[in-house]
C-alpha positions as CSV (number, residue, x, y, z in Angstrom):
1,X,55.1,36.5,212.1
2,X,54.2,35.2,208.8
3,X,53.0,36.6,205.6
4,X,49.6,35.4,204.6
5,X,49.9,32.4,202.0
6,X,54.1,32.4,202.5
7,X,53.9,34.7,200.0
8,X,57.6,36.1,199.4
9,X,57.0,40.1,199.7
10,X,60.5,41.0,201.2
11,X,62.3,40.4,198.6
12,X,62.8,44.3,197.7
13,X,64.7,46.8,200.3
14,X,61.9,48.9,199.9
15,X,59.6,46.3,202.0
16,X,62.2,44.9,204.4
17,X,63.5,49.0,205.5
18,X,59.7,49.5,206.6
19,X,60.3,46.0,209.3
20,X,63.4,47.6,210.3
21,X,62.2,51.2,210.1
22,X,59.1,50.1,212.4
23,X,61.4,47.5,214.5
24,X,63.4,50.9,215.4
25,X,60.4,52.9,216.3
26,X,59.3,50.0,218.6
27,X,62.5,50.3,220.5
28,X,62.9,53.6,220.7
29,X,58.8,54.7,221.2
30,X,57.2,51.7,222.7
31,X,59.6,50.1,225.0
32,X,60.2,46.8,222.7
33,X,63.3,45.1,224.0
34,X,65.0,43.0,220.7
35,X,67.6,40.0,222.0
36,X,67.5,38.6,218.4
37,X,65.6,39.1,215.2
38,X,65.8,37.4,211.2
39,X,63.7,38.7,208.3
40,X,63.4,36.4,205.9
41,X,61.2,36.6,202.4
42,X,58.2,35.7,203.8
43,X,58.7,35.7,207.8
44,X,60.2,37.5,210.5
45,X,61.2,35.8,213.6
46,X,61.9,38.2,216.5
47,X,63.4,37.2,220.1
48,X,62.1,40.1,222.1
49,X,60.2,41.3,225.4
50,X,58.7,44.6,226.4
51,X,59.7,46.7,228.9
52,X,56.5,46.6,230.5
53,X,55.7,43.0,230.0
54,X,51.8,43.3,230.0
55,X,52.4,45.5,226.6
56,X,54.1,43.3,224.6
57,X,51.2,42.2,222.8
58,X,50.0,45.5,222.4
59,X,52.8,46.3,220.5
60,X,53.5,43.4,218.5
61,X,49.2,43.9,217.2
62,X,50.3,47.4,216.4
63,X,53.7,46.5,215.1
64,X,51.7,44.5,212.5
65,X,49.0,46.9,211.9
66,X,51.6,49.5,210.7
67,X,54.0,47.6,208.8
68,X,50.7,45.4,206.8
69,X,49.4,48.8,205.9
70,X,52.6,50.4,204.7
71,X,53.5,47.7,203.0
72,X,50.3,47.5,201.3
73,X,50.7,51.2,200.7
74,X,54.5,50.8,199.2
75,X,53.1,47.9,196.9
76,X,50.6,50.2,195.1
77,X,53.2,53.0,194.9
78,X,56.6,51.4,194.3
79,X,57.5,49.7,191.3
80,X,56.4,46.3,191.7
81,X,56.1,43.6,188.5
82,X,53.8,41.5,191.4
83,X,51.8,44.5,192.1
84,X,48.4,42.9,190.5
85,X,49.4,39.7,191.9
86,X,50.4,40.5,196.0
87,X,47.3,43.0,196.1
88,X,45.1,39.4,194.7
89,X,46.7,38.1,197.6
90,X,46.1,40.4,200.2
91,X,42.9,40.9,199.2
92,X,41.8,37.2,199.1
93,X,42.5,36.4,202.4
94,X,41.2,39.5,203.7
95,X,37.7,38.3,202.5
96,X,38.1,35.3,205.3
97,X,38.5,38.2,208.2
98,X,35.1,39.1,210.6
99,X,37.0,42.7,210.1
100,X,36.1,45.4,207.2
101,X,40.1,45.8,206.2
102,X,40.4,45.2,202.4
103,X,43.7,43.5,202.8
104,X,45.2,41.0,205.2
105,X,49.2,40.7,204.9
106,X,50.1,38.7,208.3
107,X,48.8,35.6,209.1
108,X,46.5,35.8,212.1
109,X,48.4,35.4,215.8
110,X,52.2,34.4,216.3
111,X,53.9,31.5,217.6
112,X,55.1,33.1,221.0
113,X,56.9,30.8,223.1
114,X,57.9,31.8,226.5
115,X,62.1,31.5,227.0
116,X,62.0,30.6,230.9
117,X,66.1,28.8,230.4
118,X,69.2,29.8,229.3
119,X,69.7,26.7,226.9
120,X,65.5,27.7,225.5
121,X,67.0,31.0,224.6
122,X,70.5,29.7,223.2
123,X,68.4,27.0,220.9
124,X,65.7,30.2,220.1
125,X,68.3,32.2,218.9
126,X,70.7,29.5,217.3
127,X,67.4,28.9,215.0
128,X,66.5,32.4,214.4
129,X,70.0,33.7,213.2
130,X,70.7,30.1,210.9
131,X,67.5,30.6,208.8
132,X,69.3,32.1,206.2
133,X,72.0,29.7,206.5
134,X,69.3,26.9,206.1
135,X,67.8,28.7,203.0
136,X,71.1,28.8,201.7
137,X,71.3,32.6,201.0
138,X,74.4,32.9,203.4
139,X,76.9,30.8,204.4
140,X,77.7,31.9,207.4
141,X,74.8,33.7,210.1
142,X,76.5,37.1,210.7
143,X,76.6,37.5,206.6
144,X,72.6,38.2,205.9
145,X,72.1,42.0,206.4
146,X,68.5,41.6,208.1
147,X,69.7,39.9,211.6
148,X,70.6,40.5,214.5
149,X,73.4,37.5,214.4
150,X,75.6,40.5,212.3
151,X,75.4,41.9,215.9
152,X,76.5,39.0,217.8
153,X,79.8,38.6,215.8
154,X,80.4,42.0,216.5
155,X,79.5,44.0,213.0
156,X,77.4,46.5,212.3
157,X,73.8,45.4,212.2
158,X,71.0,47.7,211.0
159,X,68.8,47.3,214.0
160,X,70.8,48.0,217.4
161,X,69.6,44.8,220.2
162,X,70.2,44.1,223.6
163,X,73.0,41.6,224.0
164,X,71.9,38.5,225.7
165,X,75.5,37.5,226.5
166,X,77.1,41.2,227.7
């Protein structure tokens, strides 16, 4: 999922904690089933599946529709020296939307691929988890706080997943 224009919103806790908060809920409320998962300023890439496969894209719309909105909400509330700015943003692309919402904060669709092999899934998450690594914010995977690879080297992560590898 991407944010409309790339623009770089999680940059702030404040913004990344309502992904994670909402990632939670999805596990614990809807079923959601995450293997792997990075948020990154202006993206979040999630390996998941639902436990009732025909809902998945139920809750991946909703996921959206809740987070855009809060986050919205949280930019006209919280401190924010790009409040004028993101809103401008938000609002711009909205205006290209068939729908009446003022503001549009994820980019239309997703770029679901469907992991049929072990090695798909290996690459999938190999990509996922080195994106901050690539970005050079980390060095090393398992360092960057919003992934799931913290989980696969055996820390603490902030969002509990299902272990693809036991």
């Amino acid at each position: 999922m991407t944010v409309v224009d790339w623009v770089d919103v999680f940059t702030r806790p404040v913004y990344k904690d309502i992904i994670a908060d909402s990632l939670k809920f999805c596990q614990e409320k809807k079923g959601l089933i995450v293997y792997g998962w990075v948020l990154m300023t202006n993206h979040l890439h999630l390996l998941v599946q639902a436990e009732e496969r025909e809902k998945l894209g139920d809750i991946i719309r909703d996921f959206k529709r809740f987070t855009a909105n809060n986050i919205i909400k949280a930019v006209q509330t919280e401190p924010e020296s790009r409040k004028e700015w993101l809103l401008h943003k938000f609002e711009w692309n909205a205006k290209f939307k068939s729908s009446h919402e003022h503001y549009q904060f994820w980019q239309p669709g997703n770029h679901a691929k469907e992991c049929l092999t072990a090695d798909f899934i290996h690459q999938k998450l190999d990509y996922i988890h080195d994106n901050p690594v690539r970005m050079g914010i980390v060095e090393y995977p398992e360092e960057y706080l919003y992934s799931s690879a913290r989980n696969y080297s055996r820390k603490k992560g902030i969002i509990e997943i299902t272990d693809l590898f036991g």
